[in-house]
DSSP file (Angstrom, degrees, kcal/mol; ACC not computed):
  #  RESIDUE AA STRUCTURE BP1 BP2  ACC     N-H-->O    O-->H-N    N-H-->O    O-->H-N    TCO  KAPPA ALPHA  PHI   PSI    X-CA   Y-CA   Z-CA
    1    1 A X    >>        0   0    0      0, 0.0     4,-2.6     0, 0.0     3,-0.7   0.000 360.0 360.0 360.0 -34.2    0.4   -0.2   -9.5
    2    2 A X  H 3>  +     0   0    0      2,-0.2     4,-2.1     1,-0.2     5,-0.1   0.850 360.0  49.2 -58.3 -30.4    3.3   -2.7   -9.8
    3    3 A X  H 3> S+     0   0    0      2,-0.2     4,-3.3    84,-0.1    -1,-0.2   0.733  99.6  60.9 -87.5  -1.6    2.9   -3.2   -6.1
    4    4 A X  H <> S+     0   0    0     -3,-0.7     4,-0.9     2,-0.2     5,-0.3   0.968 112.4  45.3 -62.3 -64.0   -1.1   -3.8   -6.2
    5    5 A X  H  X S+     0   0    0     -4,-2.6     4,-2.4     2,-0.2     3,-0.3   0.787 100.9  62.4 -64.7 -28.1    0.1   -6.7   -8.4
    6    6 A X  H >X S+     0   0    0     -4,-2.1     4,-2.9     1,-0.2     3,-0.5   0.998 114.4  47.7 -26.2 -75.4    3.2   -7.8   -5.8
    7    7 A X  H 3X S+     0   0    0     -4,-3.3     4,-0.8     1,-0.3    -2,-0.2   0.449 104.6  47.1 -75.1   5.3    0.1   -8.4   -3.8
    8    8 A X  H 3X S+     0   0    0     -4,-0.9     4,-1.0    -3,-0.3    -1,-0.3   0.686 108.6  54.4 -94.4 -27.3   -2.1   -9.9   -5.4
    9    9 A X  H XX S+     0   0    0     -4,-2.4     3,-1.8    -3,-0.5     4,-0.7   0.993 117.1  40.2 -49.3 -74.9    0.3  -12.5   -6.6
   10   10 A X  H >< S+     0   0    0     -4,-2.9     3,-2.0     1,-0.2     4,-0.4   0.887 113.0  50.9 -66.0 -15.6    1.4  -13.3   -2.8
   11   11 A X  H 3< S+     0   0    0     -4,-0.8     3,-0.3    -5,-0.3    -1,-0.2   0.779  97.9  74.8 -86.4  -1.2   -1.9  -13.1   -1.3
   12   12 A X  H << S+     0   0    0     -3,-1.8    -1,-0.2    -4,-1.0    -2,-0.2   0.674 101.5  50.8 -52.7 -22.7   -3.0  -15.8   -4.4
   13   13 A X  S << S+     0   0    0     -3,-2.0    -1,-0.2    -4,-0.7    -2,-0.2   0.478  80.1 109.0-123.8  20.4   -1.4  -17.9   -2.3
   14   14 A X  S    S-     0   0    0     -4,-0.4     2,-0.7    -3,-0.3    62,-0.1   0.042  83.7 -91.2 -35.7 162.2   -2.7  -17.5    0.7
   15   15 A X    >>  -     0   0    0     60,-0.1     3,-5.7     1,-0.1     4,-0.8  -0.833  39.0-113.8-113.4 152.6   -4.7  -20.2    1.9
   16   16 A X  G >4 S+     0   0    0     -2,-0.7     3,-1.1     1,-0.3     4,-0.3   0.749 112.3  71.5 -43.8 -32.7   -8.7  -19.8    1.0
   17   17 A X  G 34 S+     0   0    0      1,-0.2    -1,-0.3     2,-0.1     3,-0.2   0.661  94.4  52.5 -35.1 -31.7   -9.5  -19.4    4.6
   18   18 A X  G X4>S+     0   0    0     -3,-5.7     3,-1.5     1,-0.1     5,-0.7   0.477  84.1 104.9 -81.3 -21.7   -7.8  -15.9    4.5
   19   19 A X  I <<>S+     0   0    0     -3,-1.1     5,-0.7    -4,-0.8     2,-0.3   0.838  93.7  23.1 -26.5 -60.9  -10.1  -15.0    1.3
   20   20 A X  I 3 5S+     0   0    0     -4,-0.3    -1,-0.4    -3,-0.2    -2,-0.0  -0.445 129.4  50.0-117.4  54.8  -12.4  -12.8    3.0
   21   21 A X  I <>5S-     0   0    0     -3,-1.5     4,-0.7    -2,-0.3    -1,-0.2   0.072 120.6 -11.5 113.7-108.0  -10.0  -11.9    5.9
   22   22 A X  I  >5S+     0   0    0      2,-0.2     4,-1.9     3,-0.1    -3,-0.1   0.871 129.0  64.4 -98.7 -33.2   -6.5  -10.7    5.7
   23   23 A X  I  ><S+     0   0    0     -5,-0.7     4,-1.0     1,-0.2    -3,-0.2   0.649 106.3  36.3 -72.2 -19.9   -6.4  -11.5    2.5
   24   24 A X  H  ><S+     0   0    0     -5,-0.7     4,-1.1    -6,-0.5    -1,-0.2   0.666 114.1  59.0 -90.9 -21.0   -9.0   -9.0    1.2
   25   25 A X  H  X S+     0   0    0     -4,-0.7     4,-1.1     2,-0.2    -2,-0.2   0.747 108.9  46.0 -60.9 -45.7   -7.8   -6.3    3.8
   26   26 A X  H  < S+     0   0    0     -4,-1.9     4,-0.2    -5,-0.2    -2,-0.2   0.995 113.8  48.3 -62.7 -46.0   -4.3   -6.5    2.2
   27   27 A X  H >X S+     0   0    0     -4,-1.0     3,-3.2     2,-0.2     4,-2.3   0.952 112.8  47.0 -62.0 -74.2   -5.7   -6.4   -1.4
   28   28 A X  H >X S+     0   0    0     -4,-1.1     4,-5.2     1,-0.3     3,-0.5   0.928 109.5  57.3 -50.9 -85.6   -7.9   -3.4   -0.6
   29   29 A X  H 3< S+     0   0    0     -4,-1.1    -1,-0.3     1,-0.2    -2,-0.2   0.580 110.8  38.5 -11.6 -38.4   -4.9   -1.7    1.1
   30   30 A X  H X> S+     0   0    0     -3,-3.2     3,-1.2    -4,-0.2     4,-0.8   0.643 110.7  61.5-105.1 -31.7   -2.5   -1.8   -1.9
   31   31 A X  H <X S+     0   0    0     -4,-2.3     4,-1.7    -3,-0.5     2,-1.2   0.992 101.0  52.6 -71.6 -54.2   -5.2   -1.0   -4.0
   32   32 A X  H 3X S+     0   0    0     -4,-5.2     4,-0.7    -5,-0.3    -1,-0.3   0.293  90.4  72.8 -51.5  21.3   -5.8    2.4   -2.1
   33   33 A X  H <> S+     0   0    0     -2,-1.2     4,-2.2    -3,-1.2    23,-0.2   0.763 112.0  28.8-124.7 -67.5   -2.1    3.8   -2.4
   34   34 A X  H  X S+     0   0    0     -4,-0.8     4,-1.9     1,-0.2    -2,-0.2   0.835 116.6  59.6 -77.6  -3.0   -2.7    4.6   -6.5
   35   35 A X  H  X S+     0   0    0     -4,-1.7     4,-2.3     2,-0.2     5,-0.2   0.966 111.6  42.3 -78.0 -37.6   -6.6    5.2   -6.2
   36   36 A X  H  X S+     0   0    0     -4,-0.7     4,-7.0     1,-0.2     5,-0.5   0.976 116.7  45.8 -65.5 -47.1   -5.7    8.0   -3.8
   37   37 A X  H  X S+     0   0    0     -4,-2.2     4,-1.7    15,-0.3     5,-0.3   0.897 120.5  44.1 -27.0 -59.4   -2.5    9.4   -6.1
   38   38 A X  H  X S+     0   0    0     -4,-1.9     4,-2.0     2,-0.2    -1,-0.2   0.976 114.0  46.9 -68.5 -53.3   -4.9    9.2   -9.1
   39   39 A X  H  < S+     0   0    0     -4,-2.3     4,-0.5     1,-0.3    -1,-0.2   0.927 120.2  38.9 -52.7 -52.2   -8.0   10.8   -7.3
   40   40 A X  H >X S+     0   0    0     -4,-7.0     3,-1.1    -5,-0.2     4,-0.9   0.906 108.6  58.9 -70.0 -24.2   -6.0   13.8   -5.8
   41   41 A X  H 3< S+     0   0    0     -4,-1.7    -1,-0.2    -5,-0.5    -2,-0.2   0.920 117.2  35.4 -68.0 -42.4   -3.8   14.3   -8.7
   42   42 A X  T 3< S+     0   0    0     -4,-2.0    -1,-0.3    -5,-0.3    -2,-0.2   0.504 106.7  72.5-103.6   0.5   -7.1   14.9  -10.8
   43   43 A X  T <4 S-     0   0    0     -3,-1.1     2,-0.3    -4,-0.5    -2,-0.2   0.890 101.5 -76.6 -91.1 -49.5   -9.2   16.7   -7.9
   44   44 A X  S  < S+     0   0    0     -4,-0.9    -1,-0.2     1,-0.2     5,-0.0  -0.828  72.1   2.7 162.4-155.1   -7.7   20.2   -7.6
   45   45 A X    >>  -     0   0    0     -2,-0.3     4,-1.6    -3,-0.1     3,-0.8   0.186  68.7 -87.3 -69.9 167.9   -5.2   21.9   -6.4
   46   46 A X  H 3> S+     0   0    0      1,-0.3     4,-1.6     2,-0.2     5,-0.1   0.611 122.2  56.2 -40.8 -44.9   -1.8   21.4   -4.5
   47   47 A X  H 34 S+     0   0    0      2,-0.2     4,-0.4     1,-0.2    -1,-0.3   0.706 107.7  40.8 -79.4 -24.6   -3.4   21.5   -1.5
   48   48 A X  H <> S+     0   0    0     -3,-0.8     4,-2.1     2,-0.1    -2,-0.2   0.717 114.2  54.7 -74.1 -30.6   -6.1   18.6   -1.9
   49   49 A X  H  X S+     0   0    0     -4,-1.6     4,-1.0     2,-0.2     5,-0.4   0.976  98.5  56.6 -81.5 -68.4   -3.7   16.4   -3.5
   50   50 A X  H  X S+     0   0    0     -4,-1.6     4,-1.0     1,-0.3     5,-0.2   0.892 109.5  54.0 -48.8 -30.0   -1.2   16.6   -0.8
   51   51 A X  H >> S+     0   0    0     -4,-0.4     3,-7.3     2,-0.2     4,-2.2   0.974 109.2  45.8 -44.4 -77.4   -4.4   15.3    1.3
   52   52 A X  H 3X>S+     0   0    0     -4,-2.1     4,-2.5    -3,-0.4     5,-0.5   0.968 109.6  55.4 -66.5 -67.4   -4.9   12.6   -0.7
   53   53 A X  H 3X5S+     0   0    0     -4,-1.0     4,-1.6   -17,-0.2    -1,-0.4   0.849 105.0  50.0 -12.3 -47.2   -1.4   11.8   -0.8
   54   54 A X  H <X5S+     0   0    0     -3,-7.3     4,-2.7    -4,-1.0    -2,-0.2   0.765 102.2  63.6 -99.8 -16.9   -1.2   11.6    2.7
   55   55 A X  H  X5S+     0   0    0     -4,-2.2     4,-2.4     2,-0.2    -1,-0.2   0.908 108.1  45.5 -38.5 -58.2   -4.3    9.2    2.5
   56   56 A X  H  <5S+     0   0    0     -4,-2.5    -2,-0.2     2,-0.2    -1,-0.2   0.611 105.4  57.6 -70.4 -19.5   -1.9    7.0    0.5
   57   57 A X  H >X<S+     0   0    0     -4,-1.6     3,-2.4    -5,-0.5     4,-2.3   0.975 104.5  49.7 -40.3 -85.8    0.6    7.4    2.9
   58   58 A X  H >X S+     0   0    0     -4,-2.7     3,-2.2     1,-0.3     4,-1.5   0.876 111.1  53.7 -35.1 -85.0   -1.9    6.1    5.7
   59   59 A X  H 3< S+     0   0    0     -4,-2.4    -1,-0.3     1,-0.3    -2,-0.2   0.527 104.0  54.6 -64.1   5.6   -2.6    3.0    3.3
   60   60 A X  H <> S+     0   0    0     -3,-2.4     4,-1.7     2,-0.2    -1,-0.3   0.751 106.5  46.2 -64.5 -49.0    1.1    2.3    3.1
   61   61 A X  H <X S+     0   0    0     -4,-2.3     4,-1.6    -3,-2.2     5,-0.3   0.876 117.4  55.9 -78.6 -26.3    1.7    2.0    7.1
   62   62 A X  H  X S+     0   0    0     -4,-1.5     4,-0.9    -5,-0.4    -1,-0.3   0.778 108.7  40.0 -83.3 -20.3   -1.6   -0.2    6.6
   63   63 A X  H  > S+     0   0    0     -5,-0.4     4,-4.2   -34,-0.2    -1,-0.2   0.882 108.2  59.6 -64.8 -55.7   -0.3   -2.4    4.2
   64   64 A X  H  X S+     0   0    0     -4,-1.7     4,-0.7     2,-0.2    -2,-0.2   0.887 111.4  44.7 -52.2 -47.0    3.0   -2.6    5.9
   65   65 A X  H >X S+     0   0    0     -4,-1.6     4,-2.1     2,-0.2     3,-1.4   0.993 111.5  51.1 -73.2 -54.2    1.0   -4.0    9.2
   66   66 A X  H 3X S+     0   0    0     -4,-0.9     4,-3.4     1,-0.3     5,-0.3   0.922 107.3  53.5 -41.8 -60.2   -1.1   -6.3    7.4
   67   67 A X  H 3X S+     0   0    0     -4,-4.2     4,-0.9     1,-0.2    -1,-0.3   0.733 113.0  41.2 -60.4 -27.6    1.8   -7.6    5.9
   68   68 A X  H XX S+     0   0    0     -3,-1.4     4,-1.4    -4,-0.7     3,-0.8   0.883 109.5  58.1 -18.7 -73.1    3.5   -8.3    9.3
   69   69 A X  H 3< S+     0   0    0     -4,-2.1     4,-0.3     1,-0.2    -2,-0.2   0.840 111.2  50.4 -27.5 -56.8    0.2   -9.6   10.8
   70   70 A X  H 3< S+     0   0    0     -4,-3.4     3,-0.5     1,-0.2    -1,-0.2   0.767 101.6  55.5 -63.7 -38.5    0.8  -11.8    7.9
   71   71 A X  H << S+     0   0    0     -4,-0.9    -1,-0.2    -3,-0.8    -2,-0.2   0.797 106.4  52.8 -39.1 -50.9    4.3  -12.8    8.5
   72   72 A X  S  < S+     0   0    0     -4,-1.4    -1,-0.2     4,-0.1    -2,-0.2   0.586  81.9 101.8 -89.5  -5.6    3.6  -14.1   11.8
   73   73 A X  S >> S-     0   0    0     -3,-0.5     4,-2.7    -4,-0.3     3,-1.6  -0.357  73.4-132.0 -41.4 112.3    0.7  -16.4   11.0
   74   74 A X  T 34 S+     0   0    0      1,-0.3     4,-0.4    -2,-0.2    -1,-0.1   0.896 102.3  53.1 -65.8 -22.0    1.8  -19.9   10.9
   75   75 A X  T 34 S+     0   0    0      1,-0.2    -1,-0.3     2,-0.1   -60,-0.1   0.322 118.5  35.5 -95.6  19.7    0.0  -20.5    7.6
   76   76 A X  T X4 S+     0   0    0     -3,-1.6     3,-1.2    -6,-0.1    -2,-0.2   0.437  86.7  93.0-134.5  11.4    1.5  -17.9    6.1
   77   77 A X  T 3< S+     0   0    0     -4,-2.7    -3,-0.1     1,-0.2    -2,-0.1   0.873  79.7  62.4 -74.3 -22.5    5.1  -17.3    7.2
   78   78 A X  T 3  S+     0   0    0     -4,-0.4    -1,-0.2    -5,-0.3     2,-0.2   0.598  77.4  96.3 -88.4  23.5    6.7  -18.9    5.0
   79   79 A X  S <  S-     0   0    0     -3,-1.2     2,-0.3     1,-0.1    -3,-0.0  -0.540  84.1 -90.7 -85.8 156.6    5.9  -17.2    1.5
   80   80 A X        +     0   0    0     -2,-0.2     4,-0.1     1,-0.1    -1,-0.1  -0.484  46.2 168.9 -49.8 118.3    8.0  -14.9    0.1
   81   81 A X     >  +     0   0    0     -2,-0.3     4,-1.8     2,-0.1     3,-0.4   0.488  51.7 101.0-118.8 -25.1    7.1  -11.4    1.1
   82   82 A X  H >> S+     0   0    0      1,-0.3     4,-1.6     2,-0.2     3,-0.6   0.774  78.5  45.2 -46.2 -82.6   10.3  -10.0   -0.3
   83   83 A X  H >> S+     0   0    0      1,-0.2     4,-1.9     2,-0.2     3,-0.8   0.664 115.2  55.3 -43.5 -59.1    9.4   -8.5   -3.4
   84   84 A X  H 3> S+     0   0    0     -3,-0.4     4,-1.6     1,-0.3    -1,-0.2   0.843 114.7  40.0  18.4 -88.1    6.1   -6.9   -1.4
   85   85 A X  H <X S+     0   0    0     -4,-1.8     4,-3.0    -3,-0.6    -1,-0.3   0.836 108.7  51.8 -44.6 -54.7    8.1   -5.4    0.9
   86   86 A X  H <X S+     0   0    0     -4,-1.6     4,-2.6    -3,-0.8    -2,-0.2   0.930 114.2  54.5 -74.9 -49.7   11.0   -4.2   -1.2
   87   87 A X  H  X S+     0   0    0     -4,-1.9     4,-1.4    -5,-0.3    -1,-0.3   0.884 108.4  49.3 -38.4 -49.8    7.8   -2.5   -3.4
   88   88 A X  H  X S+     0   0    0     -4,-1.6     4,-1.4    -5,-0.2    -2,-0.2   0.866 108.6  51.6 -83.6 -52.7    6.4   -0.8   -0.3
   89   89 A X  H >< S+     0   0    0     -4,-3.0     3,-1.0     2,-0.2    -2,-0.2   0.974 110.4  43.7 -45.3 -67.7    9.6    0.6    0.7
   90   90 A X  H 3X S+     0   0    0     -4,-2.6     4,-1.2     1,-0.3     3,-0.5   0.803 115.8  52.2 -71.6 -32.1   10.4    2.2   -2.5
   91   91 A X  H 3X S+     0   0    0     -4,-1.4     4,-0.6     1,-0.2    -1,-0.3   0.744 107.4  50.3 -59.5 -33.5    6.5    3.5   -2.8
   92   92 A X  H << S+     0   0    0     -4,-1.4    -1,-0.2    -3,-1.0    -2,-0.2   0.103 111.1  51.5 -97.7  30.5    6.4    5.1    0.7
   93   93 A X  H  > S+     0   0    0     -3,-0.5     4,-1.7    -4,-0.2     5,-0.2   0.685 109.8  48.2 -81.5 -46.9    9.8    7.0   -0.1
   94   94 A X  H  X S+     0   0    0     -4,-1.2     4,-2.4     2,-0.2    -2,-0.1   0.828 112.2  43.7 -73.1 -44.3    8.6    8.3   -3.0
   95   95 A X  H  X S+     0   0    0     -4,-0.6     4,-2.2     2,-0.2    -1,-0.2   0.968 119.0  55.3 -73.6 -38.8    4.9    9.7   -1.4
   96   96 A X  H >> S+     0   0    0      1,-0.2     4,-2.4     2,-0.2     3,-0.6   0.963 111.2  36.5 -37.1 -85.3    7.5   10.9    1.4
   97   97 A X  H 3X S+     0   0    0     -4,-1.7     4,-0.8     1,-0.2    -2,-0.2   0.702 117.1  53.8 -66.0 -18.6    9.6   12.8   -0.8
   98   98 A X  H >X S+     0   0    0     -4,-2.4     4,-3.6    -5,-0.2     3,-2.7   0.993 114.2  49.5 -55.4 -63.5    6.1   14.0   -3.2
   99   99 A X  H <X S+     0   0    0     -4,-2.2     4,-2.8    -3,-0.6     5,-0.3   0.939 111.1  39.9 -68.9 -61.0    4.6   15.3    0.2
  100  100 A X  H 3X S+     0   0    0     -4,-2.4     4,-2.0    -5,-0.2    -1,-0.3   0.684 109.5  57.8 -62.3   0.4    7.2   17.2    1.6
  101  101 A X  H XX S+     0   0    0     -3,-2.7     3,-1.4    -4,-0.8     4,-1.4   0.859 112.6  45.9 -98.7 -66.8    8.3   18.8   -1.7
  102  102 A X  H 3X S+     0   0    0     -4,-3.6     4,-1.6     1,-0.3    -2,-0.2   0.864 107.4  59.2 -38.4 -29.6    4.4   20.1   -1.8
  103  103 A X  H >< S+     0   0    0     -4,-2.8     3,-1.0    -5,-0.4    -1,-0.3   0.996 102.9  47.3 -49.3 -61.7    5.0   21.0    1.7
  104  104 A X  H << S+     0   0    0     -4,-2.0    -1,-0.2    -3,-1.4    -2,-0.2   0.889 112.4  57.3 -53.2 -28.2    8.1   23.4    0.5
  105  105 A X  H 3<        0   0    0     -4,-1.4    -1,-0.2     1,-0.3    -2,-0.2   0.825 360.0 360.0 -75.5 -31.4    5.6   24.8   -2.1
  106  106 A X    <<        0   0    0     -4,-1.6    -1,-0.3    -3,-1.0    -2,-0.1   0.353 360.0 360.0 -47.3 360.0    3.1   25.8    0.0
């Protein structure tokens, strides 16, 4: 959840043009990484959660583009992405290392 808020901080400063654009595609994106965690965790079994997992997996590499997309944009390369990024990283290691240890369990 600390990196929903990463992104909503940089995409606050987006310019307003982006609202309903990149900037709500990014938002939307980070938001899905804990609604899937939470939804499978609380749906069933080992095998549904590892789904849903891999759901949040998929909106990780989609965040990750978006945020690129965004990078290259002339009104928005120069903000700060760092903290974002360094957030993103350490969240798709973690859903890595979740999924394959349910993997072993299976």
């Amino acid at each position: 959840m600390d990196l929903v808020i990463a992104v909503y901080e940089l995409t606050g400063e987006f310019p307003n043009e982006e609202r309903y654009g990149l900037t709500s595609q990014i938002r939307r994106s980070a938001v899905s990484i804990p609604s899937n965690i939470a939804e499978g965790r609380y749906r069933g079994g080992a095998k549904e959660f590892r789904q849903f997992l891999r759901v949040a997996f998929g909106s990780g590499w989609e965040l990750e583009t978006q945020l690129e997309i965004a990078k290259r944009l002339p009104q928005t390369q120069h903000l700060d992405y760092s903290k974002a990024d360094e957030m993103l990283t350490e969240v798709m290691k973690m859903l890595n290392v979740f999924i394959q240890k349910l993997m072993a369990k299976s």
